[in-house]
C-alpha positions in Angstrom: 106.2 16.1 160.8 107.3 12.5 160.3 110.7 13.5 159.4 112.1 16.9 158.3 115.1 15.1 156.3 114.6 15.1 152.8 117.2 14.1 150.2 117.3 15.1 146.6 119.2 13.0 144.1 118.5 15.0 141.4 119.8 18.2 139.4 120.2 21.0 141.5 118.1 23.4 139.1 115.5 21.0 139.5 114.7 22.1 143.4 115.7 25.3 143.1 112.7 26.8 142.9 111.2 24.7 146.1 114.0 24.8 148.2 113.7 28.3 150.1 110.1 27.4 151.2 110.9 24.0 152.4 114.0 25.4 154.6 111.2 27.9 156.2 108.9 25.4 156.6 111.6 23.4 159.0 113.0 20.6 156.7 116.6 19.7 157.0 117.6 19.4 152.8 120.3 17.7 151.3 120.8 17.5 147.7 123.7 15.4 145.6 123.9 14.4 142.1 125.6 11.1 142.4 125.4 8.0 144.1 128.4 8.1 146.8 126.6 12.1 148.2 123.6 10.4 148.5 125.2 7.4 150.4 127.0 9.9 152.8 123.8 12.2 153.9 121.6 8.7 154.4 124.1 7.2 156.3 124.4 10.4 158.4 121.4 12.2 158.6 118.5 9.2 157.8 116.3 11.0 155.7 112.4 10.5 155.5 111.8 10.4 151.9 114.2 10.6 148.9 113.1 12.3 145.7 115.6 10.7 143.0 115.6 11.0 138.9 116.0 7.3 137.3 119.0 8.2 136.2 122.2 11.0 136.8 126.1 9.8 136.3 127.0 7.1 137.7 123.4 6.5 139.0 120.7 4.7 138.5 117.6 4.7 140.8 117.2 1.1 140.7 119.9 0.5 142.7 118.4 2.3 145.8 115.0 0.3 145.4 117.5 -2.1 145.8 118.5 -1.5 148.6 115.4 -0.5 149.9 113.9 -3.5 149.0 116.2 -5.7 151.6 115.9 -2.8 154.2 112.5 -2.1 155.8 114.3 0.8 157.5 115.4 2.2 154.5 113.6 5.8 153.2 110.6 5.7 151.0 112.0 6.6 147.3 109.7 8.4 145.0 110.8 8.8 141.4 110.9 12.4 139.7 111.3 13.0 135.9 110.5 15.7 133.4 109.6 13.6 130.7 108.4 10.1 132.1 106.1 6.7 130.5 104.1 4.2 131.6 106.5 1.9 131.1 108.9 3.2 133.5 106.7 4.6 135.5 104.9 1.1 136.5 108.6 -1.0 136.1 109.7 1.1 139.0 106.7 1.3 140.8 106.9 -2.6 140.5 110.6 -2.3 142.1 109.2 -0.5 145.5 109.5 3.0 144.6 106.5 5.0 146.5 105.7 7.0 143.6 105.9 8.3 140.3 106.3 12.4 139.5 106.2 14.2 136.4 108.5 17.7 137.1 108.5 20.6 138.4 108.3 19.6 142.3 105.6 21.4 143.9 106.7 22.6 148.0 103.0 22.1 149.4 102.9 18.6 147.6 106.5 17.5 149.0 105.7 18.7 152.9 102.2 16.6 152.2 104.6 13.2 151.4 107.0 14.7 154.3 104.3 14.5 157.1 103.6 10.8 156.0 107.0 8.8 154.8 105.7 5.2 155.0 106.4 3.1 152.0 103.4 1.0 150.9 101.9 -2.2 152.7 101.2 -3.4 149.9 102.4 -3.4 145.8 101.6 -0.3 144.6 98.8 0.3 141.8 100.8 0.7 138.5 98.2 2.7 137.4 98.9 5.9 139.9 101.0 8.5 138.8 101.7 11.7 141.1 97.5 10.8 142.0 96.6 10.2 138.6 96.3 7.3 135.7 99.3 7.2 133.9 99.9 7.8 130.0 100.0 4.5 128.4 100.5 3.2 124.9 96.9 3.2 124.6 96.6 6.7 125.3 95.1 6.3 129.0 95.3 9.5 131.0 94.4 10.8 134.3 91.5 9.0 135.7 88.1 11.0 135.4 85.5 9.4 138.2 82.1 10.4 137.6 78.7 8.6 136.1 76.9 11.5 135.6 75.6 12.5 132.1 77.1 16.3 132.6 80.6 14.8 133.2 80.2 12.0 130.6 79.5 14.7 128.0 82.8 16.6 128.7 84.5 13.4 128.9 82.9 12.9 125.3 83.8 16.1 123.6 87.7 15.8 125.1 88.2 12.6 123.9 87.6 13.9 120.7 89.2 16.6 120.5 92.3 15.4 121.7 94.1 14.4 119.0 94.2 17.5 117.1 96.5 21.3 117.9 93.5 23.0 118.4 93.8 25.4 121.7 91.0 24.6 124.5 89.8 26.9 126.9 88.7 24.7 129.9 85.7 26.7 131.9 84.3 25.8 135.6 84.5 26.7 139.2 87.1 26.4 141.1 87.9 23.1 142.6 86.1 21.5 139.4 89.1 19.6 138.1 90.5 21.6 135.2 93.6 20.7 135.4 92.9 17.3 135.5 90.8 17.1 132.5 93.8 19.4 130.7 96.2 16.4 132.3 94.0 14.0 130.5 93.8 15.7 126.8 97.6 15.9 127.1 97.5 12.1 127.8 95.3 11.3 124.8 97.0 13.4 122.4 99.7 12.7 120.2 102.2 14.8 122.2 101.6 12.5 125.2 105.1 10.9 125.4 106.5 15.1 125.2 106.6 17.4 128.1 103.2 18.9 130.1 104.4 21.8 131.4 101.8 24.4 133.8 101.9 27.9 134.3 100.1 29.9 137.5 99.0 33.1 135.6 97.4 34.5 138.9 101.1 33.6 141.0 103.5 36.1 139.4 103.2 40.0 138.5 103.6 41.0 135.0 107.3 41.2 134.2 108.2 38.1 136.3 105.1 35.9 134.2 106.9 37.2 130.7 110.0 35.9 131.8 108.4 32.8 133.2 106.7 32.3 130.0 109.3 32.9 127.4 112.6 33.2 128.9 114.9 35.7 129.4 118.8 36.7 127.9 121.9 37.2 130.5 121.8 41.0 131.2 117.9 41.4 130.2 117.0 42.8 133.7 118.6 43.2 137.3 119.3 39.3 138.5 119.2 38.1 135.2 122.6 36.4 136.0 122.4 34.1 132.7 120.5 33.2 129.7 117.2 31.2 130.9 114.8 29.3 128.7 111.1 30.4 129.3 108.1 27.5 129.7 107.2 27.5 126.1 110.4 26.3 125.3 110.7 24.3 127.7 106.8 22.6 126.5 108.4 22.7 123.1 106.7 19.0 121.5 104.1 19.1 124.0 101.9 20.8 126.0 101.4 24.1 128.0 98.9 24.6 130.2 98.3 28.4 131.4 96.3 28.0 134.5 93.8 30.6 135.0 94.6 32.9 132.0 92.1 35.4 132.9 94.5 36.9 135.4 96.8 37.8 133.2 97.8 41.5 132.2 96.1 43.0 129.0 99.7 43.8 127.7 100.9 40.2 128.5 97.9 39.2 126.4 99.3 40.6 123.2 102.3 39.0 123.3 100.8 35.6 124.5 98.1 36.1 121.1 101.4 36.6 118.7 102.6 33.6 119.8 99.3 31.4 119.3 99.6 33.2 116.1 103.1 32.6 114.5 104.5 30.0 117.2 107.3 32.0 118.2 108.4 33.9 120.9 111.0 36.5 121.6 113.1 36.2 124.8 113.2 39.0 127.0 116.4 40.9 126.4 116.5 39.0 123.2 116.9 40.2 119.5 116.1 36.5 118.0 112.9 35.0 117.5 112.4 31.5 118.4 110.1 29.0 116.9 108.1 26.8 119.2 105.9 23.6 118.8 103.2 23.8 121.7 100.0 23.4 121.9 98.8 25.8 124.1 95.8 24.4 126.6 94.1 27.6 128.7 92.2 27.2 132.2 90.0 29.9 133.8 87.4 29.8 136.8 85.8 33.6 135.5 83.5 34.3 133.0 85.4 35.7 130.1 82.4 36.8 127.7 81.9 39.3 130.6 85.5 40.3 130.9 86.1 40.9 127.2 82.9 43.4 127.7 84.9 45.0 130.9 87.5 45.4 128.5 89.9 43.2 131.2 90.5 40.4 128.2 91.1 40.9 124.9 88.5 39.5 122.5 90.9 38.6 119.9 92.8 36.1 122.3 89.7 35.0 123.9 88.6 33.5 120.5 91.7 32.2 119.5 91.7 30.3 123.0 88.3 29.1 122.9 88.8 27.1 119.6 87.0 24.4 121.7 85.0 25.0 125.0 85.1 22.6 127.8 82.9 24.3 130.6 82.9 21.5 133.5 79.8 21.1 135.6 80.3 22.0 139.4 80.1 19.2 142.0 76.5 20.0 143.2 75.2 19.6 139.4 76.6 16.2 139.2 74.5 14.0 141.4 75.6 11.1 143.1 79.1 11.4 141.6 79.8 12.8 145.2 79.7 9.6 146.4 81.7 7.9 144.0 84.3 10.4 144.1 84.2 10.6 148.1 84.8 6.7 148.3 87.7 6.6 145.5 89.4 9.3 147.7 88.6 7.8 150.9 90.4 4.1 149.3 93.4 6.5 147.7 94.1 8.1 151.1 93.7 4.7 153.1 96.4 3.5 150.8 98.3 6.5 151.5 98.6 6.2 155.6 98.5 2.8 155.7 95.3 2.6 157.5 92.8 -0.3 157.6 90.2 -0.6 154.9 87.4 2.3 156.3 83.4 2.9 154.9 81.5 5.1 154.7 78.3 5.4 157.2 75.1 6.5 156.2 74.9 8.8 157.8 78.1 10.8 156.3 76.2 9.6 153.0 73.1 11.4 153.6 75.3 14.5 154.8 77.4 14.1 151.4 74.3 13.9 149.1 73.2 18.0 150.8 76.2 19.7 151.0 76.5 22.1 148.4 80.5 21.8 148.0 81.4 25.9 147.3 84.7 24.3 146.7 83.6 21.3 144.4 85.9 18.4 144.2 89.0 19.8 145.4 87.0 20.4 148.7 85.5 17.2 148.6 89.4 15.4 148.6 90.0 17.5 151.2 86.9 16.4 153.3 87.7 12.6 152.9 91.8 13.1 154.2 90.6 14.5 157.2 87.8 12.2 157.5 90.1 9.4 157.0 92.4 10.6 159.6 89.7 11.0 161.8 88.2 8.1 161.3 90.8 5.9 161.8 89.9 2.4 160.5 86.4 2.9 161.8 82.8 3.8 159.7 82.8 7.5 158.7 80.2 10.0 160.6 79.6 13.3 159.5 81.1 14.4 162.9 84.6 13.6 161.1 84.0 16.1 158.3 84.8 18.9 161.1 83.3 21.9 158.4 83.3 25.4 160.0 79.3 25.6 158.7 78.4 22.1 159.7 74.9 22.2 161.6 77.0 21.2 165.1 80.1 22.8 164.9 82.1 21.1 167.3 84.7 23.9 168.4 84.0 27.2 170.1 86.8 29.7 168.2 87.3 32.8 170.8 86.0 36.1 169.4 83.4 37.4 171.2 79.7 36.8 171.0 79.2 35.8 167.4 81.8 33.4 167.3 80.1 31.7 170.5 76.5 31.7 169.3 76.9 28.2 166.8 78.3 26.3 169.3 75.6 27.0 171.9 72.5 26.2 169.5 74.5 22.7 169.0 74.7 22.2 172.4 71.0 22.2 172.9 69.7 19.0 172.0 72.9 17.2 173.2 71.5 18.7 176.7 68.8 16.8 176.4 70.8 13.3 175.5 73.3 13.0 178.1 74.9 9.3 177.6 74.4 7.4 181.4 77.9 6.2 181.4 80.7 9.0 180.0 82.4 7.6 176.9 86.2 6.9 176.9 88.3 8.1 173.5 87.6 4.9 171.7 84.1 5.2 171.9 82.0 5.2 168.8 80.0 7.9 168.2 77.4 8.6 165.7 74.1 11.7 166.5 73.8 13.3 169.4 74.3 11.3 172.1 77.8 12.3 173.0 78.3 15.8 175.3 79.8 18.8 172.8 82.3 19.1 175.2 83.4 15.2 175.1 83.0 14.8 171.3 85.3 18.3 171.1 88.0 16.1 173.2 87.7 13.1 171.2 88.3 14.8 168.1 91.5 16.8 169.8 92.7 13.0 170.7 92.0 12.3 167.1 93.7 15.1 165.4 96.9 14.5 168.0 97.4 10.9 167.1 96.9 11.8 163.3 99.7 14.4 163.4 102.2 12.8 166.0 101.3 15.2 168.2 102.2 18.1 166.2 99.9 20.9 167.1 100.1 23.5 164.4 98.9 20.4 162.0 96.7 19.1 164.3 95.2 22.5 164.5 95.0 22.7 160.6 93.2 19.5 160.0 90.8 20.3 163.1 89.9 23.5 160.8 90.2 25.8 164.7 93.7 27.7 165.7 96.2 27.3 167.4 95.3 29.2 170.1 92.2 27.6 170.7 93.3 24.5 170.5 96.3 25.6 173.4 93.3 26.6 175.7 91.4 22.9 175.0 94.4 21.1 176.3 94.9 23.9 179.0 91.3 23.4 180.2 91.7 19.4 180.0 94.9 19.6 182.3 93.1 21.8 185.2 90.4 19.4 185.0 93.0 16.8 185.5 92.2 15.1 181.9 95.2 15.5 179.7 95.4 15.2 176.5 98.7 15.7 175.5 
């Protein structure tokens, strides 16, 4: 990683939750809630990135930007609120800051920013927020990309519906953007200057979700070491978002349908009822029709959820939208690692226009990092995509004979292609006219320079182990071409 020094200038409840996974992960963590800690652990330990609220006593955020501004040294700064505006947002976006988060931190999206502390080349786009449009005045939310009628129609039917308390139940296959499209009704709404606050039903067991959901009294359980309040109170004047609900256990569901019900909810370990102003947004990749029938959902809270239906069209139904999604992600992560503007080749079109995308749009971002990386300032090829059921995979996993069998029908009409003069690292490469066995070190090079050499990364974004990328560089050194 870039840097494993990360500074917190925030409250520390705030990073509780994300704290024990970053300290496994290797990151060096210091937290302070005032101006003269913070000064101490930069000045000694030089973190990569600093996550800071706008404001904590005696402490105002513009004062590092400050700083930052007249240092080109100094650590990226990326702003971290629970109840943010556009205003602010694009005033201190304006001032330098990297970024702009709503609360609660996520781990996997810090170590992401960790891996690549660079402040921008350039001004930053006032109109990003943690990845997505900002709220505005006007009522602007997340940015939706897509052209295609089966999109557009969604788009339609949540624009309308925004305004109003009515519950939505948002429908689609994983990877489709559900949470984005619940981002955006927030945004629209009238609750859009009030919290947004999302709940993994599939992440916690029973006992732990009811606690998650609606809080718990000192004494309620063992650990309960004082009163804390539960998600819909925290959403209280805004908007909760409980991410796929289908998961969630039938007696759970009872409680969760009393609340839609009355708008209040009891506090485990409690004996008074609290009133709650939420409107309650519900997300689920499964078909629920059929689980009400399995008797795994009840059908009373599966109507009161789906007041209004939003079923979003997979990726594969929507057309060339792949392509204008692929290059708005290729230009968001070009900004991200400071790379040089980078196209598309047709061929990687072509390639874009078959693939079925199991994994829909989330796969698709995830495609066009590594492609990026790969890339590196040069024309996209499919060879940079690197998927595990691409028609030449380009690395051999071990595991017997099944594993080898891919790799040996690619290498048959590269065979029959063999380049007259070999190709360094640099050299551009596009079909088969590359050996397997050359492009498979290119793309080691590749994914070495990407991750500063870090192999367990490099590994990940190469989609092969880390054993079998040990044994690549192994082989290279006995044949005298290292690597590493």
């Amino acid at each position: 990683m870039a840097n494993s020094r990360l500074l917190f200038l925030v409250p520390a409840q705030s990073v509780s939750g994300v704290f024990p996974r970053l300290r496994d992960a290797g990151f060096e963590l210091g937290i302070a809630e005032n101006l003269k800690g913070a000064s101490v652990f930069i000045r000694k330990s030089g973190p990569g990135v600093i996550f800071a609220r706008p404001v904590l006593p005696g402490f105002r955020v513009e004062d590092l930007l400050a700083v930052g501004a007249e240092d080109p040294n100094f650590p990226a700064v990326i702003v971290v609120t629970d109840n943010g505006t556009a205003e602010e947002a694009e005033r201190l976006l304006s001032l330098g800051a990297r970024d702009y988060w709503l609360e609660p931190l996520d781990a996997e999206r810090i170590m992401a920013v960790a891996r690549s502390p660079r402040k921008p080349v350039a001004p930053p786009d006032a109109t990003t927020l943690g990845g997505h449009r900002p709220k505005t005045p006007e009522g602007l939310g997340p940015r939706i990309v897509g052209k295609h009628e089966s999109i557009q129609r969604v788009l339609r039917l949540a624009k309308q519906v925004a305004g109003s308390k009515a519950t939505v139940l948002i429908m689609g296959e994983s990877g489709t953007g559900k949470e984005m499209f619940a981002r955006y009704l927030h945004a629209m709404s009238k609750r859009a200057r009030g919290p947004f606050v999302a709940v993994n039903c599939a992440a916690l067991p029973e006992h732990l979700l009811e606690s998650e959901l609606f809080g718990h009294e000192k004494g309620a359980f063992t650990g309960a070491i004082a009163r804390k309040l539960g998600k819909f109170e925290l959403a209280n004047g805004g908007t909760i978002l409980l991410d796929e609900i289908s998961e969630m256990d039938l007696p759970l569901q009872a409680k969760l349908l009393r609340v839609l019900q009355e708008g209040e909810i009891d506090r485990v370990g409690g004996s008074e009822t609290v009133s709650v102003d939420v409107r309650v947004l519900a997300t689920t990749n499964r078909d629920l029709e059929e689980w009400v029938k399995e008797g795994k959902f009840r059908q009373d809270l599966y109507f009161r959820l789906n007041v209004i239906p939003l079923r979003l069209p997979a990726l594969r139904e929507r057309g060339d939208d792949v392509l204008d999604l692929a290059r708005f992600f290729v230009d968001m992560y070009v900004r991200e690692y400071g790379l040089s503007e980078t196209s598309i080749g047709d061929a990687a079109v072509n390639w874009l226009r078959e693939y079925a995308f199991p994994g829909n749009v989330r796969e698709l971002q995830n495609l066009m990092e590594r492609a990026v990386l790969l890339a590196n300032g040069r024309p996209i090829e499919p060879c940079h995509f690197l998927l595990e059921n691409a028609e030449w995979p380009l690395f051999e996993e071990e595991g017997g004979e099944d594993a080898a069998e891919p790799a040996e029908r690619a290498a048959e009409p590269v065979r029959q292609a063999q380049p007259a003069v070999e190709p360094g690292p640099g050299a551009a490469f596009s079909g088969p006219v590359i050996p397997l066995h050359e492009m498979e070190r290119i793309m080691i090079i590749k994914g070495l320079e990407a991750t500063s050499g870090n192999r367990t990364q490099a590994a990940e974004l190469l989609g092969i182990s880390v054993r079998t990328l040990r044994n690549k560089l192994n082989e290279y050194r006995a044949a005298g071409r290292p690597v590493d």
